[in-house]
C-alpha atoms as an extended CHARMM CRD file, in Angstrom:
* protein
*
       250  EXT
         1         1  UNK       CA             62.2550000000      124.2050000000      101.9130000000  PROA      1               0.0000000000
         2         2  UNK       CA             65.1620000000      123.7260000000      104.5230000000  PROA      2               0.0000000000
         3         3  UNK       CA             64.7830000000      125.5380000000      107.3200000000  PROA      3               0.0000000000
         4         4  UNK       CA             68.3190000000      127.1960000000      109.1160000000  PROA      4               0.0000000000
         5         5  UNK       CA             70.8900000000      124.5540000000      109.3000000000  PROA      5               0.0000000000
         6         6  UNK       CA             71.9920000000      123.9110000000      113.4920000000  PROA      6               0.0000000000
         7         7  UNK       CA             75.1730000000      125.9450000000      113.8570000000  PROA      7               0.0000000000
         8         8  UNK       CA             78.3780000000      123.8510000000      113.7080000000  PROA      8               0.0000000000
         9         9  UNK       CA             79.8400000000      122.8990000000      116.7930000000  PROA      9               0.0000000000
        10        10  UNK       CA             82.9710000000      124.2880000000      117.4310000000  PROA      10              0.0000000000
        11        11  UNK       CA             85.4260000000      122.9660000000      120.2860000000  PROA      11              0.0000000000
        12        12  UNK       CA             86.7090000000      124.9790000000      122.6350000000  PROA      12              0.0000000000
        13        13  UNK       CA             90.7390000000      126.6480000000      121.0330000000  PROA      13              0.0000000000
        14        14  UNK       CA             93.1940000000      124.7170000000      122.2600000000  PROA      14              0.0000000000
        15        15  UNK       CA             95.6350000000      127.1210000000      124.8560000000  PROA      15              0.0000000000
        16        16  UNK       CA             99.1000000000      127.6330000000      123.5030000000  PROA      16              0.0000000000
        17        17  UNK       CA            100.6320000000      125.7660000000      126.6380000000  PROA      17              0.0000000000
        18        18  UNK       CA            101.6620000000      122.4160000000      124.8980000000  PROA      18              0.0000000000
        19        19  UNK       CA            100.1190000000      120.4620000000      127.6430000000  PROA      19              0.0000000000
        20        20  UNK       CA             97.2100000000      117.6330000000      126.8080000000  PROA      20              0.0000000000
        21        21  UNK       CA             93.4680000000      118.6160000000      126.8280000000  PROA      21              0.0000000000
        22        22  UNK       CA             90.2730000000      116.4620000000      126.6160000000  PROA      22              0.0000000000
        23        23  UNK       CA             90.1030000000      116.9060000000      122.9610000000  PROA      23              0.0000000000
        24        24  UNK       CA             93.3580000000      114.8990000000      122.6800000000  PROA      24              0.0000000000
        25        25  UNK       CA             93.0720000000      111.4380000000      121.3410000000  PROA      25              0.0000000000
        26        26  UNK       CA             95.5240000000      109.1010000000      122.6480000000  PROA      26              0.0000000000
        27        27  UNK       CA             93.8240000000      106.1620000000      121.5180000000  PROA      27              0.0000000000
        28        28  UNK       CA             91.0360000000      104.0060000000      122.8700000000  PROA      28              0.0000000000
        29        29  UNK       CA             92.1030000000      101.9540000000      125.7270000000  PROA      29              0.0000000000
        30        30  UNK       CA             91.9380000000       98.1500000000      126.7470000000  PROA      30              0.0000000000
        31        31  UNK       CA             89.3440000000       99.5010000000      129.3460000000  PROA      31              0.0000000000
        32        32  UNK       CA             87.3270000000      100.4350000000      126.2650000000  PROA      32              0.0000000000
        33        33  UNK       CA             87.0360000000       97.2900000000      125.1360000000  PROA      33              0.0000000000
        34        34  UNK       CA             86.5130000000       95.1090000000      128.0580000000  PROA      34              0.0000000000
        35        35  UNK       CA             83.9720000000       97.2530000000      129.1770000000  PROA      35              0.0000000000
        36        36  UNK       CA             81.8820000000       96.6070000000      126.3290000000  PROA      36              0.0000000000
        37        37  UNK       CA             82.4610000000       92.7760000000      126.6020000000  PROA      37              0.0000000000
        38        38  UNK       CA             81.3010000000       92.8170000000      130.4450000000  PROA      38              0.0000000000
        39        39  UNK       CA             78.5550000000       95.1510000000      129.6810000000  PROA      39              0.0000000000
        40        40  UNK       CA             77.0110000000       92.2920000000      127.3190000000  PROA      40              0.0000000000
        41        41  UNK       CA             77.5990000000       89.8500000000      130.3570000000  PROA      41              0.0000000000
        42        42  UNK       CA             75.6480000000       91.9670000000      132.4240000000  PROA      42              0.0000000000
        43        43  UNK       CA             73.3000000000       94.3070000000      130.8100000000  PROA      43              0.0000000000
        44        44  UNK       CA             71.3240000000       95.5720000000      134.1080000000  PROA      44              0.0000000000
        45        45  UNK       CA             70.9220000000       99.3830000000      135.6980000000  PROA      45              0.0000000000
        46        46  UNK       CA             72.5050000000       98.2990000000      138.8650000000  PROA      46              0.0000000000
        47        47  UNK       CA             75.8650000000       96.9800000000      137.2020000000  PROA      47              0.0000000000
        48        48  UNK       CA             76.2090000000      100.2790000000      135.1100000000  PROA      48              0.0000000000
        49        49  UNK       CA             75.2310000000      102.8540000000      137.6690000000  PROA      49              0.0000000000
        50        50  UNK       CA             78.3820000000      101.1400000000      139.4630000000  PROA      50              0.0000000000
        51        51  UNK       CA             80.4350000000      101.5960000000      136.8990000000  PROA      51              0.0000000000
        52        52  UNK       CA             79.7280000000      105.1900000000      135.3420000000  PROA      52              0.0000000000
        53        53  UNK       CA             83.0680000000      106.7700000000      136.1600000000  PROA      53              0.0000000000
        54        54  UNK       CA             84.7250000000      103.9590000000      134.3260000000  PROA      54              0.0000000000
        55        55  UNK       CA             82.1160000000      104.3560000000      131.2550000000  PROA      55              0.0000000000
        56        56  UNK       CA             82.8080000000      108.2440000000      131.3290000000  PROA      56              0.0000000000
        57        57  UNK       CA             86.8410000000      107.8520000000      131.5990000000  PROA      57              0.0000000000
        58        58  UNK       CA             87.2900000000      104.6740000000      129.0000000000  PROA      58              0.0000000000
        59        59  UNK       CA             84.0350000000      105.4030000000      126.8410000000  PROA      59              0.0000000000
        60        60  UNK       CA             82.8140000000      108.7170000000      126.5160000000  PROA      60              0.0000000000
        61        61  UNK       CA             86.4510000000      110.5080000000      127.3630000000  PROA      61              0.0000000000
        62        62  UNK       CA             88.1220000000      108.7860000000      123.8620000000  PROA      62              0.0000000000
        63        63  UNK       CA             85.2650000000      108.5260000000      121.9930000000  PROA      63              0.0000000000
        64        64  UNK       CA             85.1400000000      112.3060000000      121.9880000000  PROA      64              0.0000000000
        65        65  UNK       CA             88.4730000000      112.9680000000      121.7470000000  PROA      65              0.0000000000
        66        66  UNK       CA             88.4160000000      110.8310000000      118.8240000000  PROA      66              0.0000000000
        67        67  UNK       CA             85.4720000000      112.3890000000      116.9140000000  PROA      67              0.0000000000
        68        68  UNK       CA             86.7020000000      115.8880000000      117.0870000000  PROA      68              0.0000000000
        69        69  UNK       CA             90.3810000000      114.3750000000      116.1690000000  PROA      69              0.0000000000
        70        70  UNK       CA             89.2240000000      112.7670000000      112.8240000000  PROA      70              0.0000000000
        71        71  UNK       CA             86.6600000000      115.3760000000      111.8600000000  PROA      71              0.0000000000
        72        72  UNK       CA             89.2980000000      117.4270000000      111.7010000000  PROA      72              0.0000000000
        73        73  UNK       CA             90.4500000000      115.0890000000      109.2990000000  PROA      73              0.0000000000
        74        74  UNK       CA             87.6810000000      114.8320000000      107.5280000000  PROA      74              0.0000000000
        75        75  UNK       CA             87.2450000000      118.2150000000      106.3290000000  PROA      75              0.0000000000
        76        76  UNK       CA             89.7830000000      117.5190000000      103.9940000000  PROA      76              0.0000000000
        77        77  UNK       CA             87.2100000000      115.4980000000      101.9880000000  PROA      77              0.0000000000
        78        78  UNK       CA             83.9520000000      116.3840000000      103.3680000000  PROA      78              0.0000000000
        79        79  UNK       CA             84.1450000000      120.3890000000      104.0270000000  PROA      79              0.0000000000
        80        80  UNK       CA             80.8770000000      120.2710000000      105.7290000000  PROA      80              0.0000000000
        81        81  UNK       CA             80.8930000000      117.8580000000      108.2690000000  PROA      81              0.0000000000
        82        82  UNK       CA             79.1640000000      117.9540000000      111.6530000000  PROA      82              0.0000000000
        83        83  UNK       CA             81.9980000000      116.3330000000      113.7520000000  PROA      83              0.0000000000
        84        84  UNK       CA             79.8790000000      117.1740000000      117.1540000000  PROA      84              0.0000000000
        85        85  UNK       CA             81.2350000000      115.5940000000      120.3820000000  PROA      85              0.0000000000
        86        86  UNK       CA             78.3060000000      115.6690000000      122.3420000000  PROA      86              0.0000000000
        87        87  UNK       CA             75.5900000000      112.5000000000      123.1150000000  PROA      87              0.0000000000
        88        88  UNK       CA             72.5180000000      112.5270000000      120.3010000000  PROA      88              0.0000000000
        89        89  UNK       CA             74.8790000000      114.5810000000      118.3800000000  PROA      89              0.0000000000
        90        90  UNK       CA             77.7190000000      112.4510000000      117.0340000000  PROA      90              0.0000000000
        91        91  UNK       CA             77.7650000000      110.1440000000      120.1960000000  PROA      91              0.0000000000
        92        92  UNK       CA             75.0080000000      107.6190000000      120.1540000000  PROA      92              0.0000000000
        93        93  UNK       CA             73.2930000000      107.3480000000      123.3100000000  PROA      93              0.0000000000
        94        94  UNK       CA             74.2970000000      103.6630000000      125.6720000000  PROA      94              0.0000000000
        95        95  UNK       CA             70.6050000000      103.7440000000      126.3520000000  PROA      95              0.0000000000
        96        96  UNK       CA             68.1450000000      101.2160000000      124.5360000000  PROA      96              0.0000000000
        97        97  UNK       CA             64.7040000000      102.5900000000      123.1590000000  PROA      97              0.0000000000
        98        98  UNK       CA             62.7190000000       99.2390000000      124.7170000000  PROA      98              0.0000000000
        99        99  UNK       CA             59.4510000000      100.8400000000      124.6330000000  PROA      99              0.0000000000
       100       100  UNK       CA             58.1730000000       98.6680000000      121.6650000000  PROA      100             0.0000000000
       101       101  UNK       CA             61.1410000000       95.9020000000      122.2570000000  PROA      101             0.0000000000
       102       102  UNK       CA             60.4500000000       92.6720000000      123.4650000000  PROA      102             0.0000000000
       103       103  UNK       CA             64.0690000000       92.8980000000      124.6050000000  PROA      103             0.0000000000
       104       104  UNK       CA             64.1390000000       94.9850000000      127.4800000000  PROA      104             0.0000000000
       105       105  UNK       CA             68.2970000000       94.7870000000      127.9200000000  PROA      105             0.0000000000
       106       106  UNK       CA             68.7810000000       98.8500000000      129.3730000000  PROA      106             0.0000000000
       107       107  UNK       CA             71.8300000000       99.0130000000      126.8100000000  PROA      107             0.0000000000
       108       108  UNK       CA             73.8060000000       98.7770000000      124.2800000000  PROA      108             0.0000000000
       109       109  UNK       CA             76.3960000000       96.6180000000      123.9440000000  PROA      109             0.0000000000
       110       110  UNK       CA             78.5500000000       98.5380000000      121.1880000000  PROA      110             0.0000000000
       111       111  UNK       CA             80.1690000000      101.7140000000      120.6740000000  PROA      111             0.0000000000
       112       112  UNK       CA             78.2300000000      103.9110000000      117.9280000000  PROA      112             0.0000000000
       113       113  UNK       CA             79.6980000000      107.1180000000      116.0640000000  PROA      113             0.0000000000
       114       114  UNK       CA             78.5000000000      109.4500000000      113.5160000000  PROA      114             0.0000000000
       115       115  UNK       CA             79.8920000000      112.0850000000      111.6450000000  PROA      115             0.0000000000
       116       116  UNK       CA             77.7520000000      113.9200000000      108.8580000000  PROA      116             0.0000000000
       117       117  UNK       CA             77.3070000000      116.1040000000      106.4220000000  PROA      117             0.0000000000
       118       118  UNK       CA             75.0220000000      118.0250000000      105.4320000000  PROA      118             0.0000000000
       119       119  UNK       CA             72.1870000000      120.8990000000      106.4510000000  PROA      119             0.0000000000
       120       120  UNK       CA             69.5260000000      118.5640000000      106.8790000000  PROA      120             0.0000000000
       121       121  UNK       CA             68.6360000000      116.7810000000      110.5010000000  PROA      121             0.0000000000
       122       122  UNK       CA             71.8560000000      114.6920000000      111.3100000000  PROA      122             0.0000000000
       123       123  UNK       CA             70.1180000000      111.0130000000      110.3730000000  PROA      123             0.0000000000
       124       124  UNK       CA             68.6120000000      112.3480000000      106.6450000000  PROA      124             0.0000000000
       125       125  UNK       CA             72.0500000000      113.4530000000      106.2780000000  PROA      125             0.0000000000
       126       126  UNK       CA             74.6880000000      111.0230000000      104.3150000000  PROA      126             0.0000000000
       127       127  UNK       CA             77.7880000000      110.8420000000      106.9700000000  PROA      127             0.0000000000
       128       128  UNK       CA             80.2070000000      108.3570000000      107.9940000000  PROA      128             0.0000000000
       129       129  UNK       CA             79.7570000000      105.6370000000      111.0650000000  PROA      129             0.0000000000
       130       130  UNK       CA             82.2780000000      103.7900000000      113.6710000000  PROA      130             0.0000000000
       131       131  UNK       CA             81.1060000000      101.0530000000      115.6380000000  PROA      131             0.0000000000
       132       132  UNK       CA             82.9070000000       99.3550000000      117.6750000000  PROA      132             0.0000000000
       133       133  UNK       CA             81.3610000000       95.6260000000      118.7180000000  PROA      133             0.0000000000
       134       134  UNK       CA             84.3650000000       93.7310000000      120.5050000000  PROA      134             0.0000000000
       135       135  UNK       CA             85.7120000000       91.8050000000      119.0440000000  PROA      135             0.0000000000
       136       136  UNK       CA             85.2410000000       93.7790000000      115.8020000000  PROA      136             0.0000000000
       137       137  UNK       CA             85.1450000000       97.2910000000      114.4960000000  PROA      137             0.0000000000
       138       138  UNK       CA             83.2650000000       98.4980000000      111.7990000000  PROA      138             0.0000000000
       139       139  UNK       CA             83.3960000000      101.6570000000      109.3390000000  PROA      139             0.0000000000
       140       140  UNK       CA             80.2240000000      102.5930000000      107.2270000000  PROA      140             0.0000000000
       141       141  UNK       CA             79.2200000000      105.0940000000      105.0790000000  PROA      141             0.0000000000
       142       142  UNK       CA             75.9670000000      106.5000000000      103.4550000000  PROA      142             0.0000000000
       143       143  UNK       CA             72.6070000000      106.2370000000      104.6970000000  PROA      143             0.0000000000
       144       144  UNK       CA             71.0730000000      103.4200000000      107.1350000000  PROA      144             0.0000000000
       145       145  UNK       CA             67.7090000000      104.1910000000      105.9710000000  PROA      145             0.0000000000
       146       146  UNK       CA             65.6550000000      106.8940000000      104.1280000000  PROA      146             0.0000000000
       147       147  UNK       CA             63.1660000000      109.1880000000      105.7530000000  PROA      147             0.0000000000
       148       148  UNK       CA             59.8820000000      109.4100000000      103.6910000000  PROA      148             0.0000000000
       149       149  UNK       CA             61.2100000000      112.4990000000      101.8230000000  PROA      149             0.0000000000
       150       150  UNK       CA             64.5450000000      111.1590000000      101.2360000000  PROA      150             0.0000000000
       151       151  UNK       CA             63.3640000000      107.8930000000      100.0050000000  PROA      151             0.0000000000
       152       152  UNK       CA             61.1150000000      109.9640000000       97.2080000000  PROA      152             0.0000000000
       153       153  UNK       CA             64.4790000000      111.8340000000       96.1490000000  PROA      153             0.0000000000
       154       154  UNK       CA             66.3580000000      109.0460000000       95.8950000000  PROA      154             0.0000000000
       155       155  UNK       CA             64.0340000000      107.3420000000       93.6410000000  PROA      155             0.0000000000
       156       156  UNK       CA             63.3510000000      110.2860000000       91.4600000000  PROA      156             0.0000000000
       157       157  UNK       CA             66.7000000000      110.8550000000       91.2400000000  PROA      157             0.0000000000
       158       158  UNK       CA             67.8710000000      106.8700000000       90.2140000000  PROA      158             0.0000000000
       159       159  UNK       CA             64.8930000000      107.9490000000       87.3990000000  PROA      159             0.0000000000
       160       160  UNK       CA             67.4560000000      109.8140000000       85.3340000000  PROA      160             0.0000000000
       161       161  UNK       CA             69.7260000000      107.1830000000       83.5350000000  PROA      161             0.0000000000
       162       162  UNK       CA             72.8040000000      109.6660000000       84.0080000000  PROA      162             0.0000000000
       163       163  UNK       CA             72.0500000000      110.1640000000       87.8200000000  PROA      163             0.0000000000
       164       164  UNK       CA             71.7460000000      106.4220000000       88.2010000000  PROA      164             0.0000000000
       165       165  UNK       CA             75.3490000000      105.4830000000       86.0500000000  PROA      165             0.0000000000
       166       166  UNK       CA             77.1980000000      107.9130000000       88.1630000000  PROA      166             0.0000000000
       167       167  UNK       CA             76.0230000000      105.9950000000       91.2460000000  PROA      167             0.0000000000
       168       168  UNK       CA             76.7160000000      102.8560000000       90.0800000000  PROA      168             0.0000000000
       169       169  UNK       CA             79.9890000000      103.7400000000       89.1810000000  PROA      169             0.0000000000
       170       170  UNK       CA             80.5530000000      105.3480000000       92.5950000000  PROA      170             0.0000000000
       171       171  UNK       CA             79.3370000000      102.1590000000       93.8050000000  PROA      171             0.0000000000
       172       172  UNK       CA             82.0620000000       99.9100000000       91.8440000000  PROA      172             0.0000000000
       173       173  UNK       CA             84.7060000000      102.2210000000       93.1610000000  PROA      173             0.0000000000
       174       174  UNK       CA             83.7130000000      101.6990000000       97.0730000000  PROA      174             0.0000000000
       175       175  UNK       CA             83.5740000000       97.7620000000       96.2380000000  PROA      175             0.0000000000
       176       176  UNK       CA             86.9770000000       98.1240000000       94.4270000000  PROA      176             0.0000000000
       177       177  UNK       CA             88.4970000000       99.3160000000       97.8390000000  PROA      177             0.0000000000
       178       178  UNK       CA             87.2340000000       96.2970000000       99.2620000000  PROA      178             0.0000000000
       179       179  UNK       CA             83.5140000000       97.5950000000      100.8130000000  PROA      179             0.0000000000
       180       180  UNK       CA             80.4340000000       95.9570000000      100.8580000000  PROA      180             0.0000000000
       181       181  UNK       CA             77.6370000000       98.2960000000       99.5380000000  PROA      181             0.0000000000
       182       182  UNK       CA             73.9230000000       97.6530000000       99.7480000000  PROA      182             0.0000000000
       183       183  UNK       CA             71.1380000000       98.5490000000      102.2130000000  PROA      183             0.0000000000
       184       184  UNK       CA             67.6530000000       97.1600000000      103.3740000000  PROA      184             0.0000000000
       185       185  UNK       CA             65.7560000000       97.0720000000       99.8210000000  PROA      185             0.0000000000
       186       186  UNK       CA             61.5880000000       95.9310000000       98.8700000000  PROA      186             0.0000000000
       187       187  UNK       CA             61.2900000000       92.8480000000       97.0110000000  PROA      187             0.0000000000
       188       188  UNK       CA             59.9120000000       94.1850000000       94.1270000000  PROA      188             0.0000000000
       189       189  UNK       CA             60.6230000000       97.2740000000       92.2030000000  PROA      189             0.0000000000
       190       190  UNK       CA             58.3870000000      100.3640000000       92.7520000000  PROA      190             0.0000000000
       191       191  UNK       CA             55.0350000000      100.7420000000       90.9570000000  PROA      191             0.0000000000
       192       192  UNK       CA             56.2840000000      103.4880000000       88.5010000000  PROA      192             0.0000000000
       193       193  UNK       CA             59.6740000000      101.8720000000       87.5200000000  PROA      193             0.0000000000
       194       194  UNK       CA             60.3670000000       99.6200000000       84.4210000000  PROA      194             0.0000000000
       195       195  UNK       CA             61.3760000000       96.6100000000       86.1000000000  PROA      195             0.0000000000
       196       196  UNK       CA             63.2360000000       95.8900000000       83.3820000000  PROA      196             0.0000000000
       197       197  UNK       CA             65.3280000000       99.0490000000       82.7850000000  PROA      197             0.0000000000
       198       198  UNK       CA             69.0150000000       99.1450000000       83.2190000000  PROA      198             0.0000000000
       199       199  UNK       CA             69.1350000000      100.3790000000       87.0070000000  PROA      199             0.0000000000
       200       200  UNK       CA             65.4600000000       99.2120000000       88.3480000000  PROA      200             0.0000000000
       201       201  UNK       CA             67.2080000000       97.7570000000       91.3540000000  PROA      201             0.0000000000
       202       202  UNK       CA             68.1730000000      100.8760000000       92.7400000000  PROA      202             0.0000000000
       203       203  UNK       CA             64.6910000000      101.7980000000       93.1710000000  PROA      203             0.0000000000
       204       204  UNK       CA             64.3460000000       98.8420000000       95.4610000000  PROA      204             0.0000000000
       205       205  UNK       CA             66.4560000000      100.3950000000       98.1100000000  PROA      205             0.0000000000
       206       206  UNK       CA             65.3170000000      101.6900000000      101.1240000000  PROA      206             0.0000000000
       207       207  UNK       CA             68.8000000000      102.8300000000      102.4010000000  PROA      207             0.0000000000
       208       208  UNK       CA             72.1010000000      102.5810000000      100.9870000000  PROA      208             0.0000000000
       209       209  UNK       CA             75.2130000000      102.6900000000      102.7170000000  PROA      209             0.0000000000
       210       210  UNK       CA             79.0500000000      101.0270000000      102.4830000000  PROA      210             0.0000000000
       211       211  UNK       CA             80.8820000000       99.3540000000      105.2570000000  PROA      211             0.0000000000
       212       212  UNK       CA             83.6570000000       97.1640000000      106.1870000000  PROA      212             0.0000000000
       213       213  UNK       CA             83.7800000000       94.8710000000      109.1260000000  PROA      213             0.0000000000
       214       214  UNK       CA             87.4110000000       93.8440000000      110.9330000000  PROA      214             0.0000000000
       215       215  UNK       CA             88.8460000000       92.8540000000      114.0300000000  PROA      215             0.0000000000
       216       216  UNK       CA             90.1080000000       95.1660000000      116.3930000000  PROA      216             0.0000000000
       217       217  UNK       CA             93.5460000000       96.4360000000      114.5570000000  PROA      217             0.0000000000
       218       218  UNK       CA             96.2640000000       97.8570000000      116.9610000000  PROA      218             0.0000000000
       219       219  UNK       CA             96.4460000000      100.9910000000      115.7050000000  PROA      219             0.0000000000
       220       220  UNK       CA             92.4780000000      101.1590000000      117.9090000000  PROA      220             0.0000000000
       221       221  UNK       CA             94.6710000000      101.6910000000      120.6690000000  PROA      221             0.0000000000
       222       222  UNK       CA             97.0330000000      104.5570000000      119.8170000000  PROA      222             0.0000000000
       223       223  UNK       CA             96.8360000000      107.9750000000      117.8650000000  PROA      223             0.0000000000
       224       224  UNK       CA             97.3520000000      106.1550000000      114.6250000000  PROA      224             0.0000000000
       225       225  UNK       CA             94.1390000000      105.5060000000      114.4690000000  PROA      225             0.0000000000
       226       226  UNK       CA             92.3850000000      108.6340000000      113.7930000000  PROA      226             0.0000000000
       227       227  UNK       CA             94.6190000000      108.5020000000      110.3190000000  PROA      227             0.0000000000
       228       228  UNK       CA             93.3420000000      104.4880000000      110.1580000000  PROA      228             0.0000000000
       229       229  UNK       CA             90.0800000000      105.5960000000      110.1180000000  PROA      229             0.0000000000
       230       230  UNK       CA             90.5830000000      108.1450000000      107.8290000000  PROA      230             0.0000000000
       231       231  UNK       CA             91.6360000000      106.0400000000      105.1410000000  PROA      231             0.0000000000
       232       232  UNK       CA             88.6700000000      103.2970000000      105.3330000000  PROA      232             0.0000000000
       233       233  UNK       CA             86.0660000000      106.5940000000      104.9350000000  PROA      233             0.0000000000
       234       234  UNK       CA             87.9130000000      107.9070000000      102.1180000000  PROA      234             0.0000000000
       235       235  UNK       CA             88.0830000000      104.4150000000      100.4120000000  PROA      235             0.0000000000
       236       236  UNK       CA             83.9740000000      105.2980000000      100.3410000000  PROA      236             0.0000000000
       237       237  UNK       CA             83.9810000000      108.9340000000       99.2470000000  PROA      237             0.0000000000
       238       238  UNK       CA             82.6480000000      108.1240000000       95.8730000000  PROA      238             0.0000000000
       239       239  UNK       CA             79.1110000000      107.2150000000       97.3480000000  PROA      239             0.0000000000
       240       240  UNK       CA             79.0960000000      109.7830000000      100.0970000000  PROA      240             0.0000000000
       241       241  UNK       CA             79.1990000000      112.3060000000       97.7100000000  PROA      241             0.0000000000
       242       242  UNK       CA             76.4080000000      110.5810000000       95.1520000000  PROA      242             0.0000000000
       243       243  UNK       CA             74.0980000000      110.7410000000       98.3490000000  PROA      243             0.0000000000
       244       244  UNK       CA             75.3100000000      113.9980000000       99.7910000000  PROA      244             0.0000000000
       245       245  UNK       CA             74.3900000000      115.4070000000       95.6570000000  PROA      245             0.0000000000
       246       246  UNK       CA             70.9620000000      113.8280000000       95.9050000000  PROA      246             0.0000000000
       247       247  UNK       CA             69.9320000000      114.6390000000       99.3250000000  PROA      247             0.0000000000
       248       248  UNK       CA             70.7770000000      118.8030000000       98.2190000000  PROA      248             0.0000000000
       249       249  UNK       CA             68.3310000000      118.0790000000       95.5670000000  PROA      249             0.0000000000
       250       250  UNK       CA             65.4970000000      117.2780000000       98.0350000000  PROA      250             0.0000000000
């Protein structure tokens, strides 16, 4: 049972004056990018704390101009998507978990975003990702990894020969467009599975998500992008809305 979904956020109405608010996007900036290249330099508290007014005006400033800018956009394929420009929400947080790490670097060195949808906590939700890692950019899809009840839908689920065809279909179309699809997977299949059937390897998987890796185009830099984007995510609709079907069913 599901308990209330987290109300929607909603960003403040834009005033009828015509002039530029925060919710705006103009583009990510050059700042944007070099600040990720000299944060890998020199990944230290000292060096950020110095720099936080340029990490709030190149980093946070676009990034949530630009997630409220192409949820917007998104609606028009995914009506329920939490486009949330706030930090845990769809802004990953800069700051490195290094209690169990061996690596105890403060930060990270890329740019993560995450739009989903979905009444279930934002990560056991199937949504749509940005990254940027200069000098790339990368736009995923799906789910990075299954939480325990997830993981026992999706394999009931990938039971059901029809269930299973329609994802694999969904699956050819997103690798049509160009996509890589796949996800962390066990080496062998399942106790309970045929290992032998038709679609055993989709029981393997632990997560399953699409995603296409380029360099930084130009469009990055202006309004353009938001529509850029926009076209890579629907390119992997198809298995956004296999997973979005079969986490409803948990």
């Amino acid at each position: 049972m599901i308990g209330c979904a987290p109300a929607r956020y909603q960003p403040p109405k834009r005033k009828a004056t015509g002039a530029m608010d925060e919710f705006d996007f103009m583009g990510f900036s050059k700042g944007t990018v070099s600040f990720f290249r000299s944060l890998k330099r020199n990944n230290d508290k000292v060096w950020f704390d110095a720099r936080k007014e340029i990490y709030e005006r190149d980093v946070v400033a676009p990034s949530r101009a630009f997630v409220v800018a192409l949820g917007e956009k998104l609606r028009k394929i995914a009506p329920d998507i939490h486009a949330d420009p706030r930090v845990n929400r769809s802004l990953f947080r800069i700051h490195r978990d290094i209690r169990f790490s061996a690596d105890k670097s403060p930060y990270k060195t890329h740019l993560g975003l995450w739009m989903w949808e979905g009444a279930r906590p934002r990560m056991e939700c199937s949504g749509f990702y940005f990254q940027l890692d200069p000098p790339e950019v990368m736009f995923a899809c799906g789910i990075h990894i299954f939480p325990p009840a997830i993981l026992d839908t999706f394999r009931r689920v990938v039971a059901d020969p029809k269930r299973a065809a329609d994802l694999e279909t969904a699956i050819r179309k997103v690798e049509k467009s160009g996509c890589a699809v796949g996800g962390d997977a066990t080496v062998r299949v399942p106790r309970g599975f045929d290992p032998h059937g038709q679609y055993a390897h989709f029981a393997k998987y632990k997560g399953l998500f699409a995603a296409v890796n380029e360099k930084i185009p130009d469009e990055f830099y202006t309004p353009a992008f938001v529509d850029y984007a926009f076209k890579r995510y629907k390119s992997m609709l198809p298995l956004h809305q296999w997973l979005k079907d079969m986490v409803d069913d948990a």
